[in-house]
C-alpha positions in Angstrom: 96.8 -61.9 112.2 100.0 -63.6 111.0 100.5 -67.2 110.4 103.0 -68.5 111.8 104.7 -70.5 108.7 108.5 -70.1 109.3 109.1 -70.9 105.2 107.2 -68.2 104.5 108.5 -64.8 106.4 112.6 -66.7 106.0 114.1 -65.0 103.2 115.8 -68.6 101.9 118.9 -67.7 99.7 118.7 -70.7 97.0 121.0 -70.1 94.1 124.6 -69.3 93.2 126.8 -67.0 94.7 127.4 -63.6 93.1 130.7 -64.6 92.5 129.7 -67.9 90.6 127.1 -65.6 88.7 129.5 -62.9 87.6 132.1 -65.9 86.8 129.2 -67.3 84.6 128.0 -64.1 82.6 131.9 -63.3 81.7 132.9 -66.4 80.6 129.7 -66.3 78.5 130.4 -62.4 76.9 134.0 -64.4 76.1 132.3 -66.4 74.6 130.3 -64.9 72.8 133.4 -61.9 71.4 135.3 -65.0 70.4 132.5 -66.3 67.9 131.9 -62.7 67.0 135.7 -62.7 66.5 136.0 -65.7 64.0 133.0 -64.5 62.0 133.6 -60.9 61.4 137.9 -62.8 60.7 135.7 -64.6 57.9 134.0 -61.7 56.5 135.7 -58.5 56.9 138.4 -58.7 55.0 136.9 -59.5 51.6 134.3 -56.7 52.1 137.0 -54.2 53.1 138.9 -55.0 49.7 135.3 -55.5 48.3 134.7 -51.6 48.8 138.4 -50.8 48.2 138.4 -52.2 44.7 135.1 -50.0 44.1 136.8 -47.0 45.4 139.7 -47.8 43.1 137.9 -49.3 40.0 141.3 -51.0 39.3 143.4 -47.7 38.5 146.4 -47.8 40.1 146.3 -43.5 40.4 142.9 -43.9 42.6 144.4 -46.8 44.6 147.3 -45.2 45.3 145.2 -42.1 46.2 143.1 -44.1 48.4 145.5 -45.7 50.1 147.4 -42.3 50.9 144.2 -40.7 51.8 143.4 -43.9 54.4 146.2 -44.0 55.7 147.0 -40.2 56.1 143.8 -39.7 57.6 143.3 -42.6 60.1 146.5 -42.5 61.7 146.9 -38.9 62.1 142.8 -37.8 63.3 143.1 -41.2 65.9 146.4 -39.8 67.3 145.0 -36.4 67.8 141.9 -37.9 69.3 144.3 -40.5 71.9 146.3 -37.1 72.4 143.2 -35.0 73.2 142.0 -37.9 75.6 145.4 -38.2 77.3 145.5 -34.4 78.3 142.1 -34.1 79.7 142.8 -37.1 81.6 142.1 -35.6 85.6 144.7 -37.5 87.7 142.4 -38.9 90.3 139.0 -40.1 88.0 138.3 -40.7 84.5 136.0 -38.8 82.9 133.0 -40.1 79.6 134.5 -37.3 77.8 137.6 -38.9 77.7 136.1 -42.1 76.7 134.1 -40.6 73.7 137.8 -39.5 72.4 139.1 -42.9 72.7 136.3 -44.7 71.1 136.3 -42.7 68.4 139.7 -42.1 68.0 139.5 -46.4 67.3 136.8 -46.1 65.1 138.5 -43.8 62.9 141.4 -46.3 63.2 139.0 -48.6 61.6 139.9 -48.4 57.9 143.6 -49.1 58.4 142.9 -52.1 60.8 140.7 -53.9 58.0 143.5 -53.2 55.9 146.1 -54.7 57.8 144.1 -57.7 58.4 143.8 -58.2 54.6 147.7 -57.7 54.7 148.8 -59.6 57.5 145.5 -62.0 57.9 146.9 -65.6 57.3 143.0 -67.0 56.4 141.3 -67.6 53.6 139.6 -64.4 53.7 142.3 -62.3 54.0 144.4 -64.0 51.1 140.8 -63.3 48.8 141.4 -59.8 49.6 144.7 -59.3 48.9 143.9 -60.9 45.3 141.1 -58.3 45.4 143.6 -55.6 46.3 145.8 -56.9 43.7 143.3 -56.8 40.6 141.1 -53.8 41.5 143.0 -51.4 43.8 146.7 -52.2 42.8 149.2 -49.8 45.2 146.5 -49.2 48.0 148.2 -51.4 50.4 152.1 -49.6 49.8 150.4 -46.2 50.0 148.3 -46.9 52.8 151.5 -48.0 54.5 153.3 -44.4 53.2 150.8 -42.7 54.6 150.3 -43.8 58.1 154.0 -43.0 58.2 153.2 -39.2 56.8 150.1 -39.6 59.4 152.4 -40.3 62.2 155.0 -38.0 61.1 152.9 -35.1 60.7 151.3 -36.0 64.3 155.1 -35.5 65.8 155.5 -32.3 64.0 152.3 -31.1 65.5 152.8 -32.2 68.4 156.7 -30.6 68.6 154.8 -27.2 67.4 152.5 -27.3 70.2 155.1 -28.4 72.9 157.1 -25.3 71.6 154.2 -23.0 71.5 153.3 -23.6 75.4 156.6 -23.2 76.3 157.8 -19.7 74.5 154.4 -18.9 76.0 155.1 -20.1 79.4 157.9 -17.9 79.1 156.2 -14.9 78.0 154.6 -15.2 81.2 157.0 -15.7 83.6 158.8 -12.9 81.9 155.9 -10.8 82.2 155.5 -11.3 85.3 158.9 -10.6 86.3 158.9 -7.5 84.5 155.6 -6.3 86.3 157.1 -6.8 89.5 160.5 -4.9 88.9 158.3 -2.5 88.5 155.8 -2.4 91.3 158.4 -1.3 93.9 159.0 1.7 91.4 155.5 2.8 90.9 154.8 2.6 94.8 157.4 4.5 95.4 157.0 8.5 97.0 158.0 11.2 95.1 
């Protein structure tokens, strides 16, 4: 037997909309990436030099080195990666895989980010890590800068080669194909 308390079999809906719950949690994670925002600002800068200058030892040959090797390295493997994502890209959904390439394609990106925000940071932690630079990894920042160019430069030459290579090819096989059907009529024809 059932009682017959209405409260009790009424699904009451007390609370917030969805809307004003979703409105909530955003401006919250906004929030939350803008603190996250000003601390890492604060730290990551000196570190980066921090572990620069220890790569370097404050030769200019290693920084130099370093610098070329950065910036060689993460601007050429991200474009690759960006590349690889853009052309597995289906037209109609978006696929993890292409994701993962993205994503990593910025983390690799990582080491010349932290050193442009030592280069063009305007606080107090990027100006300590330019003084860093400076002392224990003089010519890193010039020959990161030299070699994203080589980085993006080789990128466009690879790129070029491939573009070139899948169109000879293309044209091998429309070619071949138009050879092989000159010479169907031939080979079907009585003797």
């Amino acid at each position: 037997m059932t009682t017959g308390d209405p409260t009790s079999s009424a699904t009451a809906n007390t609370g917030m909309p969805a809307w004003a719950k979703k409105a909530i949690g955003i401006t919250v994670l906004v929030i939350e990436l803008v603190i996250a925002y000003f601390i890492l600002a604060a730290y990551l800068p000196r570190a980066w030099a921090q572990n620069v200058g220890s790569l370097a030892g404050g030769s200019v040959a290693k920084g130099v080195l370093w610098g070329l090797v950065f910036g060689v390295l993460c601007s050429f493997v991200p474009l690759l990666l960006f590349q690889g994502a853009w052309m597995t890209i289906p037209r109609r959904r978006f696929k993890p895989v292409q994701i993962g390439l993205v994503a990593l394609g910025v983390i690799v990106m990582i080491p010349n980010l932290l050193t442009s925000s030592v280069v063009m940071g305007d606080n107090n932690a990027a100006h300590a890590g330019e003084r860093i630079l400076d002392v224990y990894a003089p010519g890193f920042r010039g020959a990161t800068l030299v070699g994203v160019i080589l980085g993006v430069l080789l990128f466009l030459a690879v790129a070029a080669i491939t573009v070139t290579y899948r169109r000879r090819r293309a044209e091998a096989e429309k070619m071949k194909s138009g050879r092989s059907r000159v010479r169907s009529p031939a080979l079907s024809c009585p003797q």
